[in-house]
C-alpha positions as CSV (number, residue, x, y, z in Angstrom):
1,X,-10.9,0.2,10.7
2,X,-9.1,1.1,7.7
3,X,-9.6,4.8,7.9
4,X,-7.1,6.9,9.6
5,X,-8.4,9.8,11.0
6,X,-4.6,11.3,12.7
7,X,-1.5,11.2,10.8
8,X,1.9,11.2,12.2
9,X,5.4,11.7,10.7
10,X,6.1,10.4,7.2
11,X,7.1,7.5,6.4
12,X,8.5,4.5,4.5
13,X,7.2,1.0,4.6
14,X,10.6,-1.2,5.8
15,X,10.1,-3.2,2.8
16,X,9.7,0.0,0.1
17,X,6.4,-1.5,-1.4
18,X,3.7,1.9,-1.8
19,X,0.6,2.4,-3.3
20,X,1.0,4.1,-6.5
21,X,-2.2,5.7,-7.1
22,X,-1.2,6.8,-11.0
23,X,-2.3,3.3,-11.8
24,X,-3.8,1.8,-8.4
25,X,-1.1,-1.2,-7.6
26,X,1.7,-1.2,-5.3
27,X,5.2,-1.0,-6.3
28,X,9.3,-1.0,-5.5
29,X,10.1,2.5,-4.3
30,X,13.0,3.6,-5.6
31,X,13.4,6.7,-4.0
32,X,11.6,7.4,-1.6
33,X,11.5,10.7,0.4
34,X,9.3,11.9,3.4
35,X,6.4,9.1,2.8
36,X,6.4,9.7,-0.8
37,X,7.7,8.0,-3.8
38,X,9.7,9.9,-6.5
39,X,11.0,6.9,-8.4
40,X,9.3,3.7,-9.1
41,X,10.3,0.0,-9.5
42,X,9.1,-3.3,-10.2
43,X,5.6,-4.6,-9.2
44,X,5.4,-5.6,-5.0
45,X,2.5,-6.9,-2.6
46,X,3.2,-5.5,0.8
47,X,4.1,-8.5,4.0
48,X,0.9,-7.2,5.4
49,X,-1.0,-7.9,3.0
50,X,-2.7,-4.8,4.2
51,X,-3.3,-3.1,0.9
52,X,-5.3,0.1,0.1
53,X,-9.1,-1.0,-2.3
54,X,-9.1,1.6,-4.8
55,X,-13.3,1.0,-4.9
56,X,-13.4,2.2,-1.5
57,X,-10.4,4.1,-0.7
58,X,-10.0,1.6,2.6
59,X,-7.2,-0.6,3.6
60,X,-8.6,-3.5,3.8
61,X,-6.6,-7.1,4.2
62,X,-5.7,-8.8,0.5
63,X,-6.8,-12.6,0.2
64,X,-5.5,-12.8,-3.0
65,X,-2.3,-10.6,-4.1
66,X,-0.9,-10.8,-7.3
67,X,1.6,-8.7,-9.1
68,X,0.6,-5.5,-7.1
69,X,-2.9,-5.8,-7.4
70,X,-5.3,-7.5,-5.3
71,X,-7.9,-10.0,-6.4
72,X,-10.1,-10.4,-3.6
73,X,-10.5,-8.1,-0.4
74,X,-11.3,-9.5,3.4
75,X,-11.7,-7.6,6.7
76,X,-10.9,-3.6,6.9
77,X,-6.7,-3.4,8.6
78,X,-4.2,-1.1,9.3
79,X,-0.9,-0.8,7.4
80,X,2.5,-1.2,9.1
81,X,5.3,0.4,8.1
């Protein structure tokens, strides 16, 4: 878990909140365009709570979000969009 190992189409999280890995927290997509962001926004924590651990490179499930960032990691998960 965690690791995805077949990609499908690209896509958009519903609520516009990516990973921006220029300074590893997630973020308002302003525009977004084929599962990538061109234009940023303010700081977001995805619904999930699924978010990526840029230790490990694994989604893993945030007990403690804040501003973007995530305190404290739980269980490996798998983002929805």
């Amino acid at each position: 878990a965690g690791v995805c190992f077949h990609f499908g189409a690209p896509c958009t999280p519903v609520d516009a909140c990516m990973y921006d890995p220029g300074d590893r927290t997630y973020k308002h997509c302003k525009t977004p365009i084929e599962g990538a962001c061109t234009a940023w926004a303010a700081a977001c924590n995805p619904a999930s709570k699924c978010m990526v651990e840029p230790a490990s490179g694994l989604y893993k499930h945030c007990d403690s979000p804040a501003g973007g960032a995530c305190k404290s990691y739980g269980a490996p998960c798998a983002p929805t969009p």
